[in-house]
N, C-alpha and C positions, 0 to 999 in steps of 0.2 A: 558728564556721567552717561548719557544717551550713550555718547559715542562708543563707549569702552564697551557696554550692555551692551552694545550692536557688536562690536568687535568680537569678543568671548562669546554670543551667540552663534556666529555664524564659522568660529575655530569649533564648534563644538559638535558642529553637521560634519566639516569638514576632520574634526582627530579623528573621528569612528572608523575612517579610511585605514590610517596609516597604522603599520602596525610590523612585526617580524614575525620569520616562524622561528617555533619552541617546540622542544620536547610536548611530548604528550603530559597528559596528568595520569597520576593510578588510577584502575578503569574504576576502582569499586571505592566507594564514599568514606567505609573505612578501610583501610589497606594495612598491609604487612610492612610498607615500603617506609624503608627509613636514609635520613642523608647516609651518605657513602660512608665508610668506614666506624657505623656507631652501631650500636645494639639497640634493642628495642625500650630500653628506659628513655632513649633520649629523651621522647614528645608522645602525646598522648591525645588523641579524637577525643574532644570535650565528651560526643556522644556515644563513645566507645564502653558500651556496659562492660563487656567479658575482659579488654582490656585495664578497665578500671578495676574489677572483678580482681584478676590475676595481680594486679603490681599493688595495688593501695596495704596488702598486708608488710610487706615489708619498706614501705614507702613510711607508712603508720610507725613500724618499730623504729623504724630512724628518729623519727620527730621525738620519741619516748626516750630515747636514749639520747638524743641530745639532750633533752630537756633535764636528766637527772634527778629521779623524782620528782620535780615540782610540775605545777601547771605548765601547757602547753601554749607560749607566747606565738603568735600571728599575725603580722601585717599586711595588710589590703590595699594597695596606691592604685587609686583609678588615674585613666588620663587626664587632659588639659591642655595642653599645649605649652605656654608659655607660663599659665599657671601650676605647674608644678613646681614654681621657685617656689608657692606656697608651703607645699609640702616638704620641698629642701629645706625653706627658714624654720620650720617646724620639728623637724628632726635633729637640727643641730641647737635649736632652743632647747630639746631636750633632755641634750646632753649638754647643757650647760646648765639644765638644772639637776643634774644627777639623777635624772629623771626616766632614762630611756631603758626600754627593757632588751634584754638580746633574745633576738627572735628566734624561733626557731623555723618557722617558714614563713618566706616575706612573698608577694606575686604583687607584679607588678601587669599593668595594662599603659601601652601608648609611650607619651611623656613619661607614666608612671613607672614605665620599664626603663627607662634610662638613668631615674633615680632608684630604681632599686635594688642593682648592685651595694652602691655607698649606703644603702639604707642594712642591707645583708651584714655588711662588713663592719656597719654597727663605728661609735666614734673617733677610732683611729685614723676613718678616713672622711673624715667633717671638712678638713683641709681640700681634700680634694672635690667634695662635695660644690662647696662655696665654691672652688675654685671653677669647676663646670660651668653655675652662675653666672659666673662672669666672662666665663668665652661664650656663652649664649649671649650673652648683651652684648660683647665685640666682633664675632662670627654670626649672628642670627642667623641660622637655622630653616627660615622660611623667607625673609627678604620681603619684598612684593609680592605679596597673596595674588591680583590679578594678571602681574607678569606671569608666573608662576604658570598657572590655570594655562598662560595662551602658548606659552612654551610647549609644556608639559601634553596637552593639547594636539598641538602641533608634530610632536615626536613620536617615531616608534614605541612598540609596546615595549619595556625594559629597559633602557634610554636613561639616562642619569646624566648625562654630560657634565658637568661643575655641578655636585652636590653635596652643599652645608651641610646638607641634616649628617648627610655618610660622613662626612670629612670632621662635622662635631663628633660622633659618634667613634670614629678610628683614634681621636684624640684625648676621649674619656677612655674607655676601654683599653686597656694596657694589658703586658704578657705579666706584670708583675699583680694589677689587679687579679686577673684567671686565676695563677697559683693561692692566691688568698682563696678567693671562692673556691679552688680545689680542694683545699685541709679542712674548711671550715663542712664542704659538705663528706669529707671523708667519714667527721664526725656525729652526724648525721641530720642535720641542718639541710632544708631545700630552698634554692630558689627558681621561683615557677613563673615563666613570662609568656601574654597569649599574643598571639599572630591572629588575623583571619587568613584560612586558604580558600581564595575565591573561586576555584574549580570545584570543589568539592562542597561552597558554601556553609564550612563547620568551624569552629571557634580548635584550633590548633593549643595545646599546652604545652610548654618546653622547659623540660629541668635544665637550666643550665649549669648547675652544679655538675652533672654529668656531662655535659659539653666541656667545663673546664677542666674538671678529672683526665682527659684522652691527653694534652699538654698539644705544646705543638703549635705550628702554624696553622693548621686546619684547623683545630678547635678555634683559636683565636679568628677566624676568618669566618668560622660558624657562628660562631659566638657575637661577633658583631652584626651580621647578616642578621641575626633573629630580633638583635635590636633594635634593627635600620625597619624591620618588616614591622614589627610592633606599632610602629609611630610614625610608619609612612601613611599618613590622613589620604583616601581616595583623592583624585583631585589636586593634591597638592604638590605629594611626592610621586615617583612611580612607586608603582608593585614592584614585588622581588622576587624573583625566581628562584628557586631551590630543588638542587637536585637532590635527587631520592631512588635506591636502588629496592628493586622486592625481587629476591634470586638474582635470577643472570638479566632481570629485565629493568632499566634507568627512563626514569620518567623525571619532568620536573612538573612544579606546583608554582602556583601563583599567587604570596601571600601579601597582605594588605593590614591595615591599624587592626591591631584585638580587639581598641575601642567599638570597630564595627558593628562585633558581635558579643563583644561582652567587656562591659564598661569600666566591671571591677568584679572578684572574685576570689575564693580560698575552694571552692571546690568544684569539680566537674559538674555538666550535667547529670551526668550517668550516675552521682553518688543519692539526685533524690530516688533515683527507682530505690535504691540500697543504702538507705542509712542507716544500716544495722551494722555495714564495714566500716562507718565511722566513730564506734563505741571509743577507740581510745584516744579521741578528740574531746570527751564529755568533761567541762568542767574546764575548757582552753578560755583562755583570753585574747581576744579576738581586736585589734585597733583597726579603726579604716580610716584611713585620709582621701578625702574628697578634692580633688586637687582643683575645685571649680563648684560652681553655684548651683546649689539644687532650686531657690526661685530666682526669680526676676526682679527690679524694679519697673512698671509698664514706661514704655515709650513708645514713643509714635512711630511706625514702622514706614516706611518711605513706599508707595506702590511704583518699583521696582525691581525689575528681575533679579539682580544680584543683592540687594535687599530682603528680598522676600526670599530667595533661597537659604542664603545667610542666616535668618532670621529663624525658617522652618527649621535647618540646622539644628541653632541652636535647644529649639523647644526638644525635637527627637533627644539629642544626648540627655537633656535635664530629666524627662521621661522615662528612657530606660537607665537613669543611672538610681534612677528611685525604683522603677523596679526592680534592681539588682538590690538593694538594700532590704526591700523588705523580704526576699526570697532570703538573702544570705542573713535576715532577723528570726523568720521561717526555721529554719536549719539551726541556728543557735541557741532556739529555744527548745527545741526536742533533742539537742543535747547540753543544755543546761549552760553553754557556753556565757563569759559576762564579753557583752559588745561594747565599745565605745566608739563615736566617730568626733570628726571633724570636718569642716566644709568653709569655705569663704563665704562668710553671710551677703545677704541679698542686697546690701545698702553699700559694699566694697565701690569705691568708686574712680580704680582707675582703669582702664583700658580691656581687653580682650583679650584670649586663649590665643591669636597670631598675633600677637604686640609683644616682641619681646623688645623692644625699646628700656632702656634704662629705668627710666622712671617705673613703669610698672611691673617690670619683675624683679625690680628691688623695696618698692614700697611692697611687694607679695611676699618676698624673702624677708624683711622686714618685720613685717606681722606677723608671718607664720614663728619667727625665729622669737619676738616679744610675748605672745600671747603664749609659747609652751613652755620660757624660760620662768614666767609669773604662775604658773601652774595653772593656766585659763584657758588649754585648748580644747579638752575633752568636754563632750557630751555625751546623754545614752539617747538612743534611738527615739525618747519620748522629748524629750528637750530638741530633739534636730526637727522633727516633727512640728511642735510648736513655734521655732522660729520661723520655720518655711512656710505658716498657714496662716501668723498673726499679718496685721496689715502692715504694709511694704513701708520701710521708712521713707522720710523726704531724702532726695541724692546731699551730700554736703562734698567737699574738697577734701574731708578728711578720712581717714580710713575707720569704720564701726568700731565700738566695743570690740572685746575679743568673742570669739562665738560662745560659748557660757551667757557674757553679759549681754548679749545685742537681743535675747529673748526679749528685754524689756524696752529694746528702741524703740519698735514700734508703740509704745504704749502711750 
């Protein structure tokens, strides 16, 4: 282990080196600059007030009229990695219990955006769902995490050479999936996937609905791009470059996982300065699936580096992914919205967000698909609360209660 820690230390003096030239970025932090041939709905600067300003009214009336009268359904998939089978086997749970509601705007973050086309398009495409599952267990997607690092490392900036994650992603994402998402958002349904752009350091939002509307090769080519960008993990994957014209002037951008900067989410920043444009949201139902552990079980942390990084890692995403909750619990309650989540409890005991190995993204697929099929996936935000603060159970071989029951493992 020394050795490897020596090795990835000393790629890691040496990748700072290598690199290509690129396009520039848009000079100003938010810009006008949008990919080549789309209008300005496509994406939106999380901290873009006037642009949120300008589109959220007719962005609003779409959700209202998809919805048809009734309350306004909302789904939230944060990332994970490998655990978003959780949230796969939980959505098609279900819908196997008659249970699943049709959204009217889903967003997805990371992992989370890759499930959340099938999650949009709601259980006709369950099949295809599952079916993803299982080219992630046959294809893995990330391989050798350390290989990975020294490669990746190793290579120019943008550099992809043989890469799973693009090559799962070209294989999920279909011309006939886009046309689905095209009618479905014609009718006024959105699906919203975040990027980080690391030039500009802002959490990027992208309707893809409007990406699929343009039809086409380019949309398709966009449309997978913003997927590959979503859930490329720093480190892991490369960055993705994206061109973007403002007038007669073409810059590209450099985006990276949403995860970065926003873990999970239903609304911009720019809407707490103005939540008075969110009135015809009041009284939505609101689901969020946690496609990963808000605590820990403690274990003993190995002193070193690739250890401790790992380890630090992991604490930061558990952190801001709980401060994403209680900001988006914040916001639900000053419009009256009912929240419910779900989360992999703390006692789950196989494997890790890069293990997509067999066994643990099918015992996740698994449990997520059991525990919403028995009607045991949901909690409200005080029951999430109480599981993640009671004392950590002992680890066993087998998988917890479902999150509902696991309140009372520890007890």
């Amino acid at each position: 282990m020394r050795g490897t820690v020596l090795w990835v230390c000393s790629l890691m003096l040496l990748g700072g080196c290598v690199t290509v030239a690129r396009r520039a970025p848009p000079p100003s932090t938010i810009s006008q600059a949008e990919p080549v041939g789309y209008a300005s709905r496509v994406r939106l600067v999380t901290t873009d007030l006037a642009g949120f300003t300008h589109g959220a009214p007719a962005f609003l009336q779409g959700l209202r009229r998809a919805a048809a009268g009734r309350r306004i359904r909302i789904l939230a998939l944060s990332g994970g990695g490998s655990n978003a089978a959780f949230g796969a086997g939980a959505l098609v749970g279900l819908s196997e219990a008659h249970a699943r509601p049709r959204f009217e705007l889903v967003t997805g973050v990371s992992a989370g955006a890759i499930i959340a086309p099938f999650a949009f398009l709601g259980p006709a495409w369950d099949a295809q769902l599952q079916a993803a599952i299982a080219d992630s267990r046959g294809h893995p997607p990330v391989g050798s995490l350390v290989w990975r690092m020294m490669v990746l490392l190793m290579a120019p900036l943008g550099w992809r050479g043989h890469d799973p994650l693009l090559d799962f992603v070209d294989r999920q994402i279909t011309p006939a999936m886009l046309r689905a998402i095209a009618r479905e958002d014609a009718k006024g349904r959105r699906l919203i996937v975040a990027t980080t752009d690391l030039d500009s350091q802002q959490t990027v939002l992208w309707d893809m609905g409007a990406i699929a509307a343009r039809g086409g090769k380019r949309a398709l080519e966009l449309f997978r791009k913003v997927i590959v960008a979503s859930a490329s993990v720093p480190g892991v994957f490369p960055p993705v470059l994206i061109s973007v014209r403002d007038g007669t002037h073409r810059y590209e951008e450099l985006h990276v996982d949403g995860g970065v900067t926003a873990p999970l989410f239903i609304f911009p920043v720019a809407a707490v300065l103005r939540p008075q444009d969110l009135a015809p949201l009041r009284g939505a139902e609101v689901d969020v699936i946690v496609n990963g552990k808000l605590a820990a079980v403690p274990t003993e942390t190995s002193v070193n580096t690739i250890e401790v990084l790992s380890r630090s890692l992991s604490v930061e995403v558990i952190s801001r992914t709980r401060a994403a909750i209680v900001e988006l619990l914040d916001m639900a309650r000053q419009l009256d919205m009912q929240l419910r989540m779900t989360e992999i409890p703390p006692g789950f005991p196989f494997g890790t967000g890069f293990d997509f190995g067999p066994r643990h993204t099918q015992a996740l697929f698994s449990y997520g698909e059991r525990c919403a099929a028995q009607g045991r996936l949901w909690m409200t935000p005080t029951q999430a609360g109480r599981l993640n603060m009671q004392a950590p159970p002992i680890d066993t071989a087998e998988p917890p209660p479902c999150p509902p029951d696991a309140l009372t493992q520890g007890r």
